[in-house]
N, C-alpha and C positions, 0 to 999 in steps of 0.2 A: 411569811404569814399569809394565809389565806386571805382576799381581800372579803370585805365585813361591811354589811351594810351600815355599822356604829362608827366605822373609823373615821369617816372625813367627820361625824358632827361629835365626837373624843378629843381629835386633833383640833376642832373651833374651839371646844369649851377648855383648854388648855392652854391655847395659843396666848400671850402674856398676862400670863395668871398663874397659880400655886393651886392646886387642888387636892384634898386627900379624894378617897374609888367615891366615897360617900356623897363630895360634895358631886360631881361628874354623874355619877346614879342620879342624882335630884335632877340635874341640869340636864340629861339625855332625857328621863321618863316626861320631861314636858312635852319634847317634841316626838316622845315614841313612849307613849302609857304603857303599852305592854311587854315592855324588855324587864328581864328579871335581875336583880341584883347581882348574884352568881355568871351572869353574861357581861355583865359590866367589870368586873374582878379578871375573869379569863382575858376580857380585849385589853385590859390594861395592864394586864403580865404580858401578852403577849409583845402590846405593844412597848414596853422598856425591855423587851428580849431583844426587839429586832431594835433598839436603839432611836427607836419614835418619841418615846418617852423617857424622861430620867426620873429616876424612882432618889425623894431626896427625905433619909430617914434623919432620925434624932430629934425630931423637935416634936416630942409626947408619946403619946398612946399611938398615930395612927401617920402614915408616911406619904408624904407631901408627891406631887407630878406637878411635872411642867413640863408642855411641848421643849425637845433637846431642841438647842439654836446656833448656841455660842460657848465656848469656854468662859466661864461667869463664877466668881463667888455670893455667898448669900449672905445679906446682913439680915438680923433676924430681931425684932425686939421684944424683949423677954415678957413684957406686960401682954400685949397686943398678940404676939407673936405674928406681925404681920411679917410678910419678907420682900426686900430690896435686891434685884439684881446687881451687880457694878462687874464691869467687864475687866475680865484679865490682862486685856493689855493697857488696860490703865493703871495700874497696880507693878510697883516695880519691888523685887522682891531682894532685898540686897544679899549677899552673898553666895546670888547662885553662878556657876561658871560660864560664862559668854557662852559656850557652845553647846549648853541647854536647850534644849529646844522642847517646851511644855508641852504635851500632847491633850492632859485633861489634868483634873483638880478635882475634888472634894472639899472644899473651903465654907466652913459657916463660921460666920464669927456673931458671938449674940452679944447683946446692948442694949441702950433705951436710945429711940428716936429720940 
């Protein structure tokens, strides 16, 4: 990806936090009034291409980002739908074979806090 004068302040406004393009547009146009919506969309495909970003769908109408960090599931609650990290290696998954070796997940599990 071509470096971007948006990326280091995409990457802050992500950094331990959930965002859909929407809330990130709001949160850029503060510090950069005249970036267009459509420029904000493109840097955020771009960046869950090159694996900056994890693009994490299902929960509504419109799909969630968060800076990639860690191998993590998401606890999500259904009122709120605020979301909880909890790391994968705290999470023992019974019956999988000792010489598993987890590379990634997709895991939301939804609930009420």
């Amino acid at each position: 990806m071509k470096t971007h004068a948006y990326l280091p302040v995409i990457r802050e406004i992500c950094t331990d936090t959930h965002c859909n393009v929407d809330q990130i547009y709001d949160k850029l146009k503060e510090a950069h009034p005249k970036v267009g919506r459509s420029t904000v969309y493109r840097n955020v495909e771009e960046m869950t291409k090159e694996g900056i970003l994890t693009k994490i769908s299902g929960l509504g109408e419109k799909a969630i980002y968060e800076l990639t960090k860690w191998n993590h599931i998401h606890l999500i609650d259904t009122e709120t739908w605020e979301i909880m990290d909890i790391d994968m290696d705290k999470i023992e998954i019974p019956g999988l074979p000792k010489n598993f070796k987890l590379e990634f997940s997709d895991i939301k599990l939804f609930g009420k806090f």
